[in-house]
C-alpha positions as CSV (number, residue, x, y, z in Angstrom):
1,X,173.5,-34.3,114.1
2,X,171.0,-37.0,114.8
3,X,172.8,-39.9,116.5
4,X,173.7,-43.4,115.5
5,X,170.6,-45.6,115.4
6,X,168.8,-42.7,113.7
7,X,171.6,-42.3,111.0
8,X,171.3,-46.1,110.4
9,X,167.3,-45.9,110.3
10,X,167.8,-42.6,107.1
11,X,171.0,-45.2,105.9
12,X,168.3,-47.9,105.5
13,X,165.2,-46.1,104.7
14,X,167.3,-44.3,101.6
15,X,168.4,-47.6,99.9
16,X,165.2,-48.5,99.9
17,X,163.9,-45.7,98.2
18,X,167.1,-45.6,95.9
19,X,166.8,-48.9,94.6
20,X,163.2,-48.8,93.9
21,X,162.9,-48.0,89.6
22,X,161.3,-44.5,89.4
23,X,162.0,-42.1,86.6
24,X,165.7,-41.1,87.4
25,X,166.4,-45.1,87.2
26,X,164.4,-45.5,83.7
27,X,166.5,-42.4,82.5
28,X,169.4,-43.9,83.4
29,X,168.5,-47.5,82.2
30,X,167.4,-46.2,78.7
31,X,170.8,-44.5,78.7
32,X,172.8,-47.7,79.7
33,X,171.4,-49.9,77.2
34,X,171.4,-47.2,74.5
35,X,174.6,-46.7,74.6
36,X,176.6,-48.1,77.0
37,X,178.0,-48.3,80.7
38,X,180.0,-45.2,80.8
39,X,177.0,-43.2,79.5
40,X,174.7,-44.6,82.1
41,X,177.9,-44.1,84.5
42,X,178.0,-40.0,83.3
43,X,173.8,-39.7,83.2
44,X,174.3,-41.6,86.9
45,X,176.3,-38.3,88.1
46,X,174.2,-35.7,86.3
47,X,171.5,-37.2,88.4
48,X,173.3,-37.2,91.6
49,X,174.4,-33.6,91.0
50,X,170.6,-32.6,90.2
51,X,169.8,-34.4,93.6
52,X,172.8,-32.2,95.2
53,X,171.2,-29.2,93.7
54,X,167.7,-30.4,95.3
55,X,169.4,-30.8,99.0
56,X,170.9,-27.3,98.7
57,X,167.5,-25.9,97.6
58,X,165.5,-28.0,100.5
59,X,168.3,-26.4,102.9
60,X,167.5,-22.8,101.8
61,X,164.0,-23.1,101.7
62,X,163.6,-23.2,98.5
63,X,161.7,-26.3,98.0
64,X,158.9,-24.8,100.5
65,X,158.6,-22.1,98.1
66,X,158.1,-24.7,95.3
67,X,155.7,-26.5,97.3
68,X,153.9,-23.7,98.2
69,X,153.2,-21.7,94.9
70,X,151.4,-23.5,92.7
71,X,152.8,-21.4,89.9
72,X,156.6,-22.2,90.5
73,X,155.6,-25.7,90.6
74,X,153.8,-26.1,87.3
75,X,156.5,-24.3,85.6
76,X,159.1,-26.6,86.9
77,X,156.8,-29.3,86.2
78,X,156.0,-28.4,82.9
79,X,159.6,-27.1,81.4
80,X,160.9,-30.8,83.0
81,X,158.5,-32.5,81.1
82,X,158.7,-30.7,78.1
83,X,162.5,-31.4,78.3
84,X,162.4,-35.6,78.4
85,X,159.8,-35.3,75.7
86,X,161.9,-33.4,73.4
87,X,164.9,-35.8,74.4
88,X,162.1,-38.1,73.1
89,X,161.2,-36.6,69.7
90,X,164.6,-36.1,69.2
91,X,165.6,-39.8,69.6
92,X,162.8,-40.7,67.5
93,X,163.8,-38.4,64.7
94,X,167.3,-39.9,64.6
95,X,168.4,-41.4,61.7
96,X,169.9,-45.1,61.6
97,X,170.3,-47.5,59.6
98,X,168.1,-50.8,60.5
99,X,170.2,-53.1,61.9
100,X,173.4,-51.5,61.8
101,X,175.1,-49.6,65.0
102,X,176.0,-46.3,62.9
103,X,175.2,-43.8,65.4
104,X,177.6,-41.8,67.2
105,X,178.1,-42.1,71.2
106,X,176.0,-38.8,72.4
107,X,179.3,-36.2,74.2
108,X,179.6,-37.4,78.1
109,X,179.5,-33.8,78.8
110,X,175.9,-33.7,77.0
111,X,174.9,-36.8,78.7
112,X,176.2,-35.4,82.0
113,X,174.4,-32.4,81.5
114,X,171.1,-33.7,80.3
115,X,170.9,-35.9,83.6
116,X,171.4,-32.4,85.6
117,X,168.6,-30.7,84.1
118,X,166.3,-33.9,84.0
119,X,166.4,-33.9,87.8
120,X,166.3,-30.5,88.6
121,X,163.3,-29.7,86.6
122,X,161.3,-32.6,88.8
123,X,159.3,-30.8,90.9
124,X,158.6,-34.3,92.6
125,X,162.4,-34.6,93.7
126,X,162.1,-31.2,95.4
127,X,159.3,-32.1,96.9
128,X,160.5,-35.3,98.5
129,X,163.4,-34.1,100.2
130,X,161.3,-31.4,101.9
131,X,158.9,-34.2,103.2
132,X,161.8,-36.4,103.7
133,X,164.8,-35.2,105.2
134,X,163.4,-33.0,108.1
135,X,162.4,-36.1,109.7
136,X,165.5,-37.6,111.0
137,X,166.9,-33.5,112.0
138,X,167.7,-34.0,115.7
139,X,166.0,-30.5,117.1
140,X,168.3,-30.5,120.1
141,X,171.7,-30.6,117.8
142,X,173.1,-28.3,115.6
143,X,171.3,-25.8,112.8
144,X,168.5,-27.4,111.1
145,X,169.5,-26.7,107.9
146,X,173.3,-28.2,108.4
147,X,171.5,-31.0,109.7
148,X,169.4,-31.2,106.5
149,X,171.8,-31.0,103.9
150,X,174.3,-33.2,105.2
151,X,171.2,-36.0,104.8
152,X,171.0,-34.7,101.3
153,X,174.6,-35.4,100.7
154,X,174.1,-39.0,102.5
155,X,170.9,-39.5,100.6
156,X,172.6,-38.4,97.0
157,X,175.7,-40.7,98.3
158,X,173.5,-43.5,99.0
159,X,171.4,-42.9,95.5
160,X,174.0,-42.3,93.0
161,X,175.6,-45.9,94.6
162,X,172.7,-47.9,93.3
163,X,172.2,-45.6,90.4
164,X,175.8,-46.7,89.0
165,X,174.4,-50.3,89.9
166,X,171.7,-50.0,87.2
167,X,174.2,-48.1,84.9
168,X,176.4,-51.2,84.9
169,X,173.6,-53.9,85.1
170,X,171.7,-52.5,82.3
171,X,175.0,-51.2,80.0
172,X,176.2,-54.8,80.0
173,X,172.3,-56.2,79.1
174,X,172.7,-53.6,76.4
175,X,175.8,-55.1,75.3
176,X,174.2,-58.6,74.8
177,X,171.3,-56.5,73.1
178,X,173.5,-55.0,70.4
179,X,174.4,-58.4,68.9
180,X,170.6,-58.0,67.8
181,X,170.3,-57.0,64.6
182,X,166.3,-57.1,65.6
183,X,167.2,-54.9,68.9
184,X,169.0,-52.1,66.7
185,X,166.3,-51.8,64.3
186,X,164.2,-50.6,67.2
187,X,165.8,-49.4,69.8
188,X,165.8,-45.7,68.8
189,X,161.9,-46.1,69.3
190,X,162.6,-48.1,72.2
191,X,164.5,-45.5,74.1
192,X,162.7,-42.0,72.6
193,X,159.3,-44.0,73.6
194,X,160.3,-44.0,77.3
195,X,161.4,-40.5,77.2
196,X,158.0,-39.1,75.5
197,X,156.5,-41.5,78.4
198,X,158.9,-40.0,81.0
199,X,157.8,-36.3,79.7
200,X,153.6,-37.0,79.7
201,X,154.0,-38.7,83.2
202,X,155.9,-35.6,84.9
203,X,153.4,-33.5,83.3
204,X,150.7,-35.3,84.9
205,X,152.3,-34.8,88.3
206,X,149.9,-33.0,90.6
């Protein structure tokens, strides 16, 4: 395993890159203020379990493949994008009633679920931990690929920490939010917006 000061340097260099908003965050966010703290709390795992999923993938080799075969990686590309967009249309298509919280709480186990598929289906996650990861693997040590997925798991670890952060900060915003009869007249549009947005920018990913 790499040693201490090299650990530390990953430790630091992953919260950086944790905390920074990207499309897992927005997901997440819209989810928080849509509908609460514990569903930005479940979406917060799905994520982390897609990013567990990625680590295993970078540790077979998998990612290389992706990154190597332009075909693989516009079909992730494009079947992750389509996804958020239909997550999208769907939230736009919703019916409520202006003003008035009368939608059901989407199932956890849905929630969970969409936050899986919404990571694994981004090619540009893959991608990063096959760029990022190998760096701090200490050739003299053990097996590469040990090496590399234990940074996964420290990396996920680190990320799903300040992914609950946002689940919590922006679930109690949405709480304030909710007192707003203006808010709940739009916040289906709101939230389906940023999906469809979401969708069209992970299509555009080259």
């Amino acid at each position: 395993m790499p040693d201490v000061s090299t650990l530390a340097v990953f430790c630091a260099a992953s919260f950086a890159l944790a905390v920074v908003p990207g499309p897992a965050v927005l997901y997440i966010v819209t989810q928080s203020i849509d509908q609460g703290r514990v569903a930005g709390a479940v979406s917060a795992l799905g994520i982390a379990v897609g990013g567990l999923i990625h680590a295993t993938a970078a540790t077979l080799g998998l990612s290389a493949l992706l990154a190597s075969s332009a075909t693989a990686f516009a079909i992730v590309k494009y079947a992750g994008a389509a996804y958020l967009v239909a997550l999208g249309v769907a939230r736009l298509l919703s019916r409520e009633q202006a003003g008035v919280e009368a939608r059901p709480p989407r199932p956890r186990r849905r929630l969970f679920r969409d936050g899986v598929v919404v990571n694994v289906l981004n090619p540009k996650t893959a991608l990063f931990f096959l760029a990022f990861l190998p760096q701090f693997v200490d050739p003299e040590g053990t097996a590469a690929a040990a090496q590399i997925f234990v940074l996964g798991l420290i990396f996920v670890s680190i990320a799903l920490a300040s992914d609950s952060l946002w689940a919590l900060t922006a679930g109690t915003l949405g709480g304030v939010l909710k007192r707003s009869r203006a808010y709940l007249a739009v916040r289906r549009w709101v939230s389906g917006i940023v999906f469809v947005a979401l969708g069209l920018s992970a299509a555009r990913t080259s």
